[in-house]
Legacy VTK file of the C-alpha trace (Angstrom):
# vtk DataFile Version 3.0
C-alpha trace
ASCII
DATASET POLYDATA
POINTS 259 float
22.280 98.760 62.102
24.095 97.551 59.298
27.695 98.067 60.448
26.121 96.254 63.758
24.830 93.198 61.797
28.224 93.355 59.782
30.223 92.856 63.359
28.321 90.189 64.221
28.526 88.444 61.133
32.026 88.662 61.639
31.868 87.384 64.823
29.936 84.610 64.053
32.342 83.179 60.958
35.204 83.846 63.261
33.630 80.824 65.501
33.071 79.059 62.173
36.410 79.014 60.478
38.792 76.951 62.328
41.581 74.790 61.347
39.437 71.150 61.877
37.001 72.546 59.389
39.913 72.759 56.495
41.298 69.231 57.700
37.780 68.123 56.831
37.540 69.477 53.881
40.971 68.114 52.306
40.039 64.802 53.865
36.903 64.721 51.345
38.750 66.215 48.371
41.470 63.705 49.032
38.727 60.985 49.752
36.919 61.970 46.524
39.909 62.156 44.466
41.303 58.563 45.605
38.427 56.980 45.265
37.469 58.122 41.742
40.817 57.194 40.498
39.819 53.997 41.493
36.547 54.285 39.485
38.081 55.094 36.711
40.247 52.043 36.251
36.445 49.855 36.629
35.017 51.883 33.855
34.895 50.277 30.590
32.980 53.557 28.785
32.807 56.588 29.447
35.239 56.786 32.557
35.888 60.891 32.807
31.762 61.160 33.140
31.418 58.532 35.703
34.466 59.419 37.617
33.196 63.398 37.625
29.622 62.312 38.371
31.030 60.448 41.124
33.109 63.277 42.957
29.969 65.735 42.182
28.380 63.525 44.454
30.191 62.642 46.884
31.478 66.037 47.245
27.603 67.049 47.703
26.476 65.363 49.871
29.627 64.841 52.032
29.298 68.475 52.235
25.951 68.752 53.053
26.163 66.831 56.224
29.463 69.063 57.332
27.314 72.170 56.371
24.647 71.357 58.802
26.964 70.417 61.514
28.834 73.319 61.318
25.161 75.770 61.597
24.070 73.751 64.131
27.108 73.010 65.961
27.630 77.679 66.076
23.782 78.007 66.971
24.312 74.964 69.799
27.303 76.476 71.037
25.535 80.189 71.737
22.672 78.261 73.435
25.355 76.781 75.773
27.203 79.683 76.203
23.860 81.609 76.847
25.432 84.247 73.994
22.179 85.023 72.935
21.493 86.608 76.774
24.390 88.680 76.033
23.476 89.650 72.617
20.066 90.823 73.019
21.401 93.078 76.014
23.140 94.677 73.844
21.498 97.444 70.771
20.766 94.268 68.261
17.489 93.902 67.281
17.123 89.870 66.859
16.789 90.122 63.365
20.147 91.404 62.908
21.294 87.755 64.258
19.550 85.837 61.763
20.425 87.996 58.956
24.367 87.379 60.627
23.793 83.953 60.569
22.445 83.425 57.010
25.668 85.710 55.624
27.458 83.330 57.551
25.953 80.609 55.439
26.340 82.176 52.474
30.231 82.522 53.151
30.595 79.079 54.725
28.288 77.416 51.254
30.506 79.580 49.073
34.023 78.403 51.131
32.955 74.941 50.538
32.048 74.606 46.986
35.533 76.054 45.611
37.310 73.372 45.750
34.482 71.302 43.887
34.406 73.777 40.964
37.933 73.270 40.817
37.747 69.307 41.081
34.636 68.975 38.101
36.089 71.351 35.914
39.250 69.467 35.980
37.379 65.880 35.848
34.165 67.369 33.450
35.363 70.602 31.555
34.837 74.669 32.759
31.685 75.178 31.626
30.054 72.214 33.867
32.224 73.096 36.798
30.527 75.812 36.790
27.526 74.968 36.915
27.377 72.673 39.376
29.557 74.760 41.628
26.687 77.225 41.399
23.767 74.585 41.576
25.581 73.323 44.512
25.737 76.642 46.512
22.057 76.963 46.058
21.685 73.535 47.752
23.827 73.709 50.433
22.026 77.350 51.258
18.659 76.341 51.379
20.061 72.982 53.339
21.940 75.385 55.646
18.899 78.042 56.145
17.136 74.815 57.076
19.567 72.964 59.472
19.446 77.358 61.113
15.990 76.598 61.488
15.964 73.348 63.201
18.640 74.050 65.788
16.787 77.413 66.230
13.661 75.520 66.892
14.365 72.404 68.110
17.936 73.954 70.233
19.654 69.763 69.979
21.964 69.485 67.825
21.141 65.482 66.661
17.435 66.287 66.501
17.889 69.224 64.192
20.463 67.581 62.191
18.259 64.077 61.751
15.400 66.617 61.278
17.152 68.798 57.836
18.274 65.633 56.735
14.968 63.672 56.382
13.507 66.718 55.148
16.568 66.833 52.132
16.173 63.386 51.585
12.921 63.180 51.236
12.979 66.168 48.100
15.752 64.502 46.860
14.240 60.918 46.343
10.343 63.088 45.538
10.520 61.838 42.218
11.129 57.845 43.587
8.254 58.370 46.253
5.720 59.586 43.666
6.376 56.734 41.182
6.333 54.096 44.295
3.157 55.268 45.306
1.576 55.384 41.700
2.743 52.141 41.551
1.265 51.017 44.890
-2.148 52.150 44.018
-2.193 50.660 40.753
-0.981 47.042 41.950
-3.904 47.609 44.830
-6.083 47.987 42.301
-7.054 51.627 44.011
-7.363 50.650 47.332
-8.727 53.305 49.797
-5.296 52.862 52.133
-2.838 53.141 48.941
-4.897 55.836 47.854
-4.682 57.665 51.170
-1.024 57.023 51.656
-0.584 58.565 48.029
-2.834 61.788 48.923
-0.562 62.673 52.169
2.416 61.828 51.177
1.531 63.960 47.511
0.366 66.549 50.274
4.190 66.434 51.870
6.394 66.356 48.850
3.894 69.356 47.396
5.450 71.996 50.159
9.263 71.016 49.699
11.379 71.471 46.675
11.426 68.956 43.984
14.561 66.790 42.609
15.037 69.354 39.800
15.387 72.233 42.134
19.050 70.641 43.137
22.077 70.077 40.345
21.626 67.176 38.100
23.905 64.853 37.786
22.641 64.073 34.157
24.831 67.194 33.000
27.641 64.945 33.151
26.249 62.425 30.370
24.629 64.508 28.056
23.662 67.893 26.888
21.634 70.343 28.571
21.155 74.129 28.606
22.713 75.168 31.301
21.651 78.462 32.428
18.293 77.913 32.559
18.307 74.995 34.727
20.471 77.048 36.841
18.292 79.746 36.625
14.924 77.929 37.639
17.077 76.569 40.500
17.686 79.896 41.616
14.208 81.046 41.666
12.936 77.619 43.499
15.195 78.587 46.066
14.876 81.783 46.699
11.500 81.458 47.252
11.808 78.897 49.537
14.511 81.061 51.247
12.430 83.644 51.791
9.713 81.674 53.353
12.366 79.484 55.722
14.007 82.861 56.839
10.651 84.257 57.920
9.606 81.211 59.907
13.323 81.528 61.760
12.164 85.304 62.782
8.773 84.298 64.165
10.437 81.561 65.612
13.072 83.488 67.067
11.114 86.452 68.273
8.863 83.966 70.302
11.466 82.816 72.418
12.207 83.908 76.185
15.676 84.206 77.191
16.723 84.890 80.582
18.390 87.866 80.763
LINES 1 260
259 0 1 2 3 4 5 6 7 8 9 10 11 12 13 14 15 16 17 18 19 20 21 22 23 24 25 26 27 28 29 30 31 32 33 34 35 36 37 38 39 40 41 42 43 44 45 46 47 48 49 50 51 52 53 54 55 56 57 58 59 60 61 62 63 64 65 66 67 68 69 70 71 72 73 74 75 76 77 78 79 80 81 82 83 84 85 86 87 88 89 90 91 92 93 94 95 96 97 98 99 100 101 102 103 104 105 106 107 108 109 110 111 112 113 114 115 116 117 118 119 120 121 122 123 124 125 126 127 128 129 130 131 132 133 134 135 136 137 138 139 140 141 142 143 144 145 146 147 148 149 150 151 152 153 154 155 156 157 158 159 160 161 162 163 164 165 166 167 168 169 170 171 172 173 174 175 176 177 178 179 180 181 182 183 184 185 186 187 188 189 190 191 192 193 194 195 196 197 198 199 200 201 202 203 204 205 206 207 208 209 210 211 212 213 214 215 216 217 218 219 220 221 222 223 224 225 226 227 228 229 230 231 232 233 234 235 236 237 238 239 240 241 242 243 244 245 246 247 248 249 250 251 252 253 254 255 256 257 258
């Protein structure tokens, strides 16, 4: 089963790596490059900091969108091409194409943050670079096992892509929501509606990963401890790995293909 799972994982990346997905990624490297040059002559202080913080960024979440296209744009394609008829006539159990898939991810996550390890070590020092290189994998893996889910579930490519990215959004601005709402029941003076509002949105952002489970950009304007940060990212992902991939096998075992 393994050697099976291996060949399709092969497969699979074979339909991912193409020559328009290396165009796109020099177009953002160049994009990010250019434009913090420009940065840099508007700085007054501290111009290396802003100008790496600045291609950290835009390299993440730039890549985050092309991550998710590229999951669901391979999923999309084998619901077109009814592969997934052909597959399960075949000896794979259906487990052995999501565990295909989310190697593919991994590969595809790791592919894409090379070049910005190379870019913020270059802009922010080693030691940095490599920690948001390594931040940013985790982020663009739990993104991408999320954007598999979507297209698994929701089989449109726009829908699951709008879907992953309200759902990242919405952890990464968890911190903003929370104080808004505070705010909003405190100017209310506790109003039952600002209170309610509070209690399901609190309910929402209490299931998805928090701000600090995704690489700070404060790293790049003062001093933190590293490995530990990267560390409790780690674990906040894995477990919501874990819980993501076994909603994609439920899902995926509940489906009827025609074969």
């Amino acid at each position: 089963m393994f050697a099976q799972t291996i060949s399709l994982f092969r497969y699979l990346m074979l339909g991912i790596l193409s020559r328009r997905l290396f165009v796109l990624l020099t177009v953002l490297v160049l994009a990010a490059v250019l434009t913090g040059s420009f940065i840099d002559e508007l700085a007054i202080i501290n111009g290396e900091a802003i100008v790496g913080a600045f291609i950290a960024d835009f390299l993440r979440y730039s890549l985050a969108l092309l991550t998710l296209l590229m999951i669901a744009t391979s999923v999309a394609e084998d619901y077109e091409s009814r592969q997934f008829e052909r597959l399960l006539t075949m000896p794979l159990a259906r487990w052995q194409y999501i565990a295909a898939q989310t190697l593919v991810i991994v590969c595809l996550c790791l592919l894409l943050v090379l070049p910005v390890l190379l870019l913020v070590s270059f802009y922010s020092g080693i030691t940095i670079g490599f920690y948001w290189a390594g931040a940013l994998w985790l982020e663009l893996f739990l993104l991408g096992l999320l954007g598999l889910l979507a297209i698994l579930s929701l089989e449109k490519i726009p829908q699951a892509v709008f879907f992953s990215l309200a759902i990242y959004l919405l952890a990464k601005l968890s911190g903003l929501i929370v104080l808004m709402l505070a705010e909003s029941v405190r100017l209310s003076e506790g109003s039952a509606t600002s209170r309610a509002m509070e209690f399901i949105f609190g309910s929402i952002l209490y299931v998805i990963p928090s701000t600090k489970s995704f690489a700070e950009s404060d790293v790049f304007f003062g001093s933190f401890e590293l490995l530990p940060m990267l560390g409790e990212q780690l674990a906040t992902v894995l477990v919501y790995a874990l819980f993501i991939l076994a909603v994609c096998l439920v899902d995926f075992y509940r489906k009827e293909f025609n074969l």
